[in-house]
C-alpha positions in Angstrom: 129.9 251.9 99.5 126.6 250.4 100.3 125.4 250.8 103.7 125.4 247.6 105.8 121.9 246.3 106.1 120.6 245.6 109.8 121.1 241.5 111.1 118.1 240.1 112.5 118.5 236.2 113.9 115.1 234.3 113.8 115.3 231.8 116.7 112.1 229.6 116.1 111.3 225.8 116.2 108.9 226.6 112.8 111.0 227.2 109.5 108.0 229.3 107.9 108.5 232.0 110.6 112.3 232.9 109.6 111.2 232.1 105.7 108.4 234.5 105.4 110.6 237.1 107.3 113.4 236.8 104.9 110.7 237.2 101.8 109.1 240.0 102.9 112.2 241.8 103.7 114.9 241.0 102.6 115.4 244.3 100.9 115.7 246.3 104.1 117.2 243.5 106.5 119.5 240.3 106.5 117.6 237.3 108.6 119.8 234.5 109.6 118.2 231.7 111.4 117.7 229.1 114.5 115.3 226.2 114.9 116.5 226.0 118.7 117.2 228.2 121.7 121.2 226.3 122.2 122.0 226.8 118.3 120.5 230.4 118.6 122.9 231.5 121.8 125.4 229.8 120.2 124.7 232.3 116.8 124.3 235.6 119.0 128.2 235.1 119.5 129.5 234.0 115.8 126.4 236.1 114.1 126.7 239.7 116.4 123.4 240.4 115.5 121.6 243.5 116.1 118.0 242.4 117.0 116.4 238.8 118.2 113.4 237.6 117.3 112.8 235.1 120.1 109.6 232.7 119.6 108.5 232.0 123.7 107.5 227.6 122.7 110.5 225.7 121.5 111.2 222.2 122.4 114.0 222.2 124.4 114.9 225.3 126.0 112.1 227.8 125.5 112.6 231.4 124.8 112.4 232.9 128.7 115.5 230.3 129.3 117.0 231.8 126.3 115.8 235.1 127.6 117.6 234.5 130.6 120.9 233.6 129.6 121.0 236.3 127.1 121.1 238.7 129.9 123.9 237.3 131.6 126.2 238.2 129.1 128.0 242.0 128.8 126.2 243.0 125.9 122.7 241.8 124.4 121.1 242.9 121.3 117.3 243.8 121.8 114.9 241.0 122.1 111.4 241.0 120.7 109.2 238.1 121.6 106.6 236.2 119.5 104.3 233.5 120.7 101.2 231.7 119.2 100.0 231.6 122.8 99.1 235.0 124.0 99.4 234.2 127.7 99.7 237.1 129.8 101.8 235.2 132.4 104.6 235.0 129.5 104.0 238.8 128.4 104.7 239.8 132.1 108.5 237.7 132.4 109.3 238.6 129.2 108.9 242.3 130.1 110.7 241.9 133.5 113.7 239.9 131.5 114.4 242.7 129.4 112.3 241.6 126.2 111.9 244.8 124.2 108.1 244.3 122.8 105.6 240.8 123.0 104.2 240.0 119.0 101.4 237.5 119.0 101.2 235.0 115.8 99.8 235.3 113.4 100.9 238.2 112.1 101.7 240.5 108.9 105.4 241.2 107.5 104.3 245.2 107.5 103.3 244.3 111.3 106.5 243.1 112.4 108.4 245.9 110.2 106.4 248.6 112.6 108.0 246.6 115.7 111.1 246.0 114.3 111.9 249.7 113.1 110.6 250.9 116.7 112.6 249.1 119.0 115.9 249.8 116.6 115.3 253.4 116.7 114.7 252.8 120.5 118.0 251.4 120.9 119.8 254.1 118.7 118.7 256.3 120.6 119.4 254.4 124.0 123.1 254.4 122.4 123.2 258.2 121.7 122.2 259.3 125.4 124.6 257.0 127.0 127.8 258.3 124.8 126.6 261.7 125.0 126.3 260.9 129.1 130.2 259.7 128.7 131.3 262.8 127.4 129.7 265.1 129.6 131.1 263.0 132.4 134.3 262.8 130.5 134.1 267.0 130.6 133.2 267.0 134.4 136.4 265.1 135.0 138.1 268.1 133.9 136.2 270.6 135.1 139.3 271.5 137.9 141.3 270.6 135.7 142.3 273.9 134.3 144.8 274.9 131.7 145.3 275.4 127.8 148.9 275.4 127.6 150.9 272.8 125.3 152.2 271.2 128.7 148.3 270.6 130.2 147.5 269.3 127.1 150.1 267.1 126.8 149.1 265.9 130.7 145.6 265.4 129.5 146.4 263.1 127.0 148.5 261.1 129.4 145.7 260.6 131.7 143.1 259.5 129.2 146.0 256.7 127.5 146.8 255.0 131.1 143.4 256.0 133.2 141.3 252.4 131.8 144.4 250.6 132.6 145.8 248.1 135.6 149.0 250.3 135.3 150.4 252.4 138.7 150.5 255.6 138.4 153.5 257.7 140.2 152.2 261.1 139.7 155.3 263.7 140.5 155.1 267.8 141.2 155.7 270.4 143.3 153.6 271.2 146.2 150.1 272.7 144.9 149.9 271.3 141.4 147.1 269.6 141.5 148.5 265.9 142.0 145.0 265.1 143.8 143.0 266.5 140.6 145.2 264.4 138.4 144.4 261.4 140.6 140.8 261.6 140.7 140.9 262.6 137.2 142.6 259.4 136.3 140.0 257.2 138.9 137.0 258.8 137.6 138.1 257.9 133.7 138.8 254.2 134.5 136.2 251.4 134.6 136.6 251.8 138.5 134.6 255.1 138.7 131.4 253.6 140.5 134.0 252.2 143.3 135.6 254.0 145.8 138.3 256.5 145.4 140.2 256.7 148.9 143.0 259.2 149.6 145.8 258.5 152.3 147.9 261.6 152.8 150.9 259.4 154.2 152.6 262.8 155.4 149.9 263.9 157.9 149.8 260.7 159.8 152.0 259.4 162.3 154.3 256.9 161.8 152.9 254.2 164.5 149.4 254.7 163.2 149.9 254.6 159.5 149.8 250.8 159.4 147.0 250.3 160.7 145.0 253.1 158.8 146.2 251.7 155.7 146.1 247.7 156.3 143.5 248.0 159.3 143.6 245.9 162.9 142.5 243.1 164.5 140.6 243.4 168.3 143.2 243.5 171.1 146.3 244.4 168.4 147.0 246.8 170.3 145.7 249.1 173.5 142.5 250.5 171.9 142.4 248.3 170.0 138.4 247.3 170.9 137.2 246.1 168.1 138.4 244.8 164.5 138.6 247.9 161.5 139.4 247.2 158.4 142.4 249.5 156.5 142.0 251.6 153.8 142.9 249.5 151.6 140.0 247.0 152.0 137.7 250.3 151.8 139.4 250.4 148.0 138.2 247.6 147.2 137.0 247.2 143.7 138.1 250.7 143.5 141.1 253.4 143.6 144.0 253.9 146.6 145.5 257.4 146.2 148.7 257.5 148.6 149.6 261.1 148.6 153.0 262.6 149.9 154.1 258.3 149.0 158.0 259.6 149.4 157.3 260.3 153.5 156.0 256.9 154.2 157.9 254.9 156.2 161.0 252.9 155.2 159.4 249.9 157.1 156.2 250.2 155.5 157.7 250.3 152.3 157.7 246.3 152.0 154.4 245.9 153.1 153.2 248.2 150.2 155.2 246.4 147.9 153.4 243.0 148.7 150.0 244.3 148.3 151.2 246.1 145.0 152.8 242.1 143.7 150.0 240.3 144.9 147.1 241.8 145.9 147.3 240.7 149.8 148.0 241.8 153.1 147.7 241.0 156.8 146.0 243.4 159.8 147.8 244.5 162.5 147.9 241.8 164.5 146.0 239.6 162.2 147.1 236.2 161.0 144.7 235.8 157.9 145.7 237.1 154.5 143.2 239.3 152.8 143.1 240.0 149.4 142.2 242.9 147.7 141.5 244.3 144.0 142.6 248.1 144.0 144.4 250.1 141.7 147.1 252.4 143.2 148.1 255.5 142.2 151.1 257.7 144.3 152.0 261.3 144.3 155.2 263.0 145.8 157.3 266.2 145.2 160.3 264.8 146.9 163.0 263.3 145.0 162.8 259.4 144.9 166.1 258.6 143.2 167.7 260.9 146.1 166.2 259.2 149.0 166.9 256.1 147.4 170.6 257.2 147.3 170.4 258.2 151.4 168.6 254.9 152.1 165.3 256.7 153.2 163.0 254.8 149.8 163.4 251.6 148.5 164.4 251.3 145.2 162.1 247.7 144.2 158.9 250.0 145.6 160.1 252.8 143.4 160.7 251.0 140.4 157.0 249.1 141.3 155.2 252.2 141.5 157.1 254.3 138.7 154.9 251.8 136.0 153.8 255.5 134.4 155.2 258.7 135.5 153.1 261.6 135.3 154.7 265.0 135.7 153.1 268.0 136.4 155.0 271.1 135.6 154.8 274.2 138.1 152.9 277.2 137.0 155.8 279.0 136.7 156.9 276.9 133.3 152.8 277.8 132.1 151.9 281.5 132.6 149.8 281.3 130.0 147.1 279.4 132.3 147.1 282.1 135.0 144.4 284.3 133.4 142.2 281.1 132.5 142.8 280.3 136.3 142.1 283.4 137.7 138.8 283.8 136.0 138.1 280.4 137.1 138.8 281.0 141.0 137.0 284.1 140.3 133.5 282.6 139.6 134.2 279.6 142.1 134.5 282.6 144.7 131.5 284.5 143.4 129.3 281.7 144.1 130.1 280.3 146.9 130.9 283.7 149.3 127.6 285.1 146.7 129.7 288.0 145.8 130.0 289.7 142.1 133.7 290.8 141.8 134.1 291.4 138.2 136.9 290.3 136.0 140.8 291.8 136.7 142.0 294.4 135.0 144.7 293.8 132.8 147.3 295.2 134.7 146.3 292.8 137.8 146.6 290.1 135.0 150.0 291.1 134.5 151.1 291.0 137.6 149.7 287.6 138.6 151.6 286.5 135.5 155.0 287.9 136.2 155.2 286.1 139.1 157.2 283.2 139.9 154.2 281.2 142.5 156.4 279.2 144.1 152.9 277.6 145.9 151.9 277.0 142.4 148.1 276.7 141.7 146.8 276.7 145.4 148.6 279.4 146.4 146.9 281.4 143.1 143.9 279.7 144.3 143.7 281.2 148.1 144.8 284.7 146.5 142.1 285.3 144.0 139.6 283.8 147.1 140.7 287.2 149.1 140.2 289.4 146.3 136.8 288.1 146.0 136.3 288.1 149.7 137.1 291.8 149.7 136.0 292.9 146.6 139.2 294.7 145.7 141.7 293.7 143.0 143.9 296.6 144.3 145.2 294.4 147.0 146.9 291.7 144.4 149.8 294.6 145.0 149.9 293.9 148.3 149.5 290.5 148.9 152.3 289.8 145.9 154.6 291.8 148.0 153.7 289.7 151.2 154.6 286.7 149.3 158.0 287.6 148.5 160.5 287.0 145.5 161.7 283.1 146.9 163.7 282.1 144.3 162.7 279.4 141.7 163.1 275.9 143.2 164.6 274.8 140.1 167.6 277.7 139.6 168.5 277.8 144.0 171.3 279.6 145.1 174.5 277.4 145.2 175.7 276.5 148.6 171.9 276.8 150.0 170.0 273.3 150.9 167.2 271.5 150.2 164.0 274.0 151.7 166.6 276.3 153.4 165.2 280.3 152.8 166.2 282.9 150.6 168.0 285.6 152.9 166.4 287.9 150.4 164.0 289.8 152.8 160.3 290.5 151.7 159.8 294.1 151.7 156.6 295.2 154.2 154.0 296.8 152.7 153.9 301.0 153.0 150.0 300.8 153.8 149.1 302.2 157.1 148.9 298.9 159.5 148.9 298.7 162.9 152.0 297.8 164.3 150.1 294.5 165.9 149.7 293.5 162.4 153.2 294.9 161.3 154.7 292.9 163.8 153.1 289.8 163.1 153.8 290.1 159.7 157.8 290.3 160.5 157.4 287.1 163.1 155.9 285.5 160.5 158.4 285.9 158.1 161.0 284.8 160.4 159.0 282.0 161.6 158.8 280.8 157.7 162.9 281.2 157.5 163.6 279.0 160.5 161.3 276.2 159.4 162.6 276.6 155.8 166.8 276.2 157.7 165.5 273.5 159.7 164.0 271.4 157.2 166.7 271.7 154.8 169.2 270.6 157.4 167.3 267.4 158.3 166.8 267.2 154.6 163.3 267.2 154.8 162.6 264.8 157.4 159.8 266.4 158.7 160.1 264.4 162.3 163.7 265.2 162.9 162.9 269.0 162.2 159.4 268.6 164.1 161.8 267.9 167.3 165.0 270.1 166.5 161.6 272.8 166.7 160.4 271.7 169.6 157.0 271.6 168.3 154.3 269.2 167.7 154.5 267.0 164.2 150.9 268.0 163.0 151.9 271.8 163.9 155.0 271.5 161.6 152.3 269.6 159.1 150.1 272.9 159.2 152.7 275.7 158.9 154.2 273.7 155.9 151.2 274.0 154.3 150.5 277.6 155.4 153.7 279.0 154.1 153.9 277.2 150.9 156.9 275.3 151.7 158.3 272.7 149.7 161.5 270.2 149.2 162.7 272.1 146.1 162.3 275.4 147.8 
């Protein structure tokens, strides 16, 4: 198959220009022709050529008009100007338009071959460094983003089909699977990249202030209320909203979210103006929608809104085959920024980390590997596997336990000689961890309710949560 020649379009008032072109080489290009700037933007669209030459005097519009509107649209093929009039005034705003190279008439076929051949090869190569910059950015989406196993593979591919798209994502997992990675991942591979990617963790703020950090206030809305903010959502302008832990916002919130997600507006806290807003949403939860729908606590239009692509993130239990890639990954992330040089696990560490059943998933590997690094020891994985304890798997629970209720398996205490400060810490600790777990399960994860049957303070609850690796499907 013969290889396409390169399309040149001649816009020039003066036939003989585009004639000559065409008879002196022909063999190596394909001219077509304009004898006005209108008819020649009018063939950049039907024609797609791949270079203009642009004569500067045309009756008419003249070529810096034509210049100009060329560079109005998306994409423009590269411009070389020619004039009979070698005024520097025109080389100058040709230059600053965008205007490749300036060729004086007269001139020789083999003259403008030089130019032509140089300013392709420019743009070639123009091409080449901007795909090669998409794929290394492409690879630095991923580079958290770690696992070879079938079932990160098959999440992979799920981000790059929806990421350039309108579509919400509802992004679903157990605590500490990476549902934050995936979200970025998913902003950073969509033509919103260069916007802002803002993150609302709807579980760590109070109820009577999660309105106005999400939709913003007017002055005097409320006491405190000094001075007009805007809400995260008009900070995502343009860009990405990541509402993390969406299954613990509130039920009357819930309708407000579903307004902006229909059509694209909203109204301050004590505002009376509608503001609109471009921003792509993507959610993440590990509760169970389609139960709190059933109890009333979810509403099922917002669910059925938001659940446009479901992406689910399987637990590292189901993907042992990414533990060692893991490890070695926390490993160097550790190395460099504590400046240690722990070396590789053995692998009978290996073997251990990959027995067991994380039920905190990939942080709680994560913060692990960051104390063997700290201390330099991989003889402590022993150790702090057996001060993590055997919970069972959240998806085989003992029948007639709840929701996040413990295991009344108890966590054997380490034989190594500790003070029994630290001994007994260690055992208020672990019964600290069981209470919570009861409580929560009881209140079936309403982290409030539980936050009050405690008697302590809802951020505190927030914190140990997070500490002891606590989740709904505990």
């Amino acid at each position: 198959m013969a290889k396409q020649k390169t399309k040149i379009l001649v816009i020039d008032d003066d036939p003989k220009v585009a004639w000559i072109l065409s008879e002196g080489l022909s063999n190596k290009f394909e001219f077509v022709s304009a004898r006005d700037g209108m008819t020649g933007l009018q063939m950049v669209s039907t024609e797609k050529p791949d270079l203009i030459l642009l004569d500067i005097k045309m009756p008419g519009m003249n070529g810096i008009e034509v210049l100009e509107k060329l560079n109005k649209s998306n994409e423009r093929p590269e411009v070389i100007m020619v004039s009979g009039h070698g005024d520097t005034n025109y080389v100058v705003e040709s230059i600053k338009l965008g205007a490749a190279e300036f060729v004086n008439k007269p001139f020789d076929v083999q003259e403008i071959e030089i130019h032509i051949n140089g300013v392709l090869e420019r743009s070639r190569l123009k091409r080449e460094v901007h795909e090669l910059k998409g794929e290394l950015e492409s690879k630095s989406v991923y580079a958290d983003f770690i696992g070879d196993s079938d079932a990160m593979h098959r999440v992979k591919e799920l981000i790059e089909q929806v990421a350039d798209s309108e579509l919400t994502v509802l992004i679903r997992g157990e605590s500490g699977t990476g549902k934050e990675i995936v979200a970025r991942s998913l902003h950073q591979l969509s033509s919103r990249k260069k916007q802002s990617f803002i993150k609302v963790n709807c579980a760590a703020i109070p109820r009577d202030l999660l309105e106005a950090e999400l939709f913003g206030y007017e002055k005097g809305a409320f006491t405190g209320a000094h001075k007009t903010k805007q809400g995260r959502f008009e900070l995502a302008h343009k860009g990405t909203m990541f509402l993390d832990e969406i299954g613990d916002m509130p039920l009357e919130l819930q309708s407000k979210l579903l307004q902006v997600l229909e059509q694209q507006e909203f109204v301050r806290v004590g505002g009376i103006h509608t503001i609109n807003v471009d921003t792509r949403i993507i959610c993440a939860t590990n509760r169970n929608l389609e139960d709190a729908i059933a109890k009333q606590e979810f509403r099922d239009d917002l669910f059925y809104r938001l659940n446009e692509i479901t992406l689910a993130l399987p637990p590292l239990r189901q993907r042992p085959e990414d533990i060692p890639l893991l490890t070695n990954f926390f490993i160097e992330k550790y190395n460099r920024l504590y400046e240690k040089q722990f070396d590789r696990m053995s692998a009978q560490a290996i073997e251990r980390l990959t027995s067991f059943a994380w039920p905190g998933n990939v942080r709680q590997l994560e913060n692990m590997i960051k104390q063997v690094v700290v201390r330099n020891d991989e003889n402590i994985v022993g150790e702090l596997l057996s001060a993590a304890g055997t919970r069972p798997m959240p998806h085989g629970s003992v029948a007639g336990t709840q929701p996040g209720a413990a295991t009344t398996h108890e966590d054997p205490l380490p034989a190594d000689n500790y003070s029994l400060k630290e001994r007994i810490g260690r055992l208020v600790a672990r019964e600290e961890k069981r209470i919570i777990g009861e409580v929560l399960g009881k209140t079936n994860w309403n982290r409030r309710k539980a936050a009050e049957m405690l008697e302590i303070s809802y951020r505190s609850l927030l914190y140990k949560i997070k500490d002891y690796n606590l989740n709904a499907t505990d």
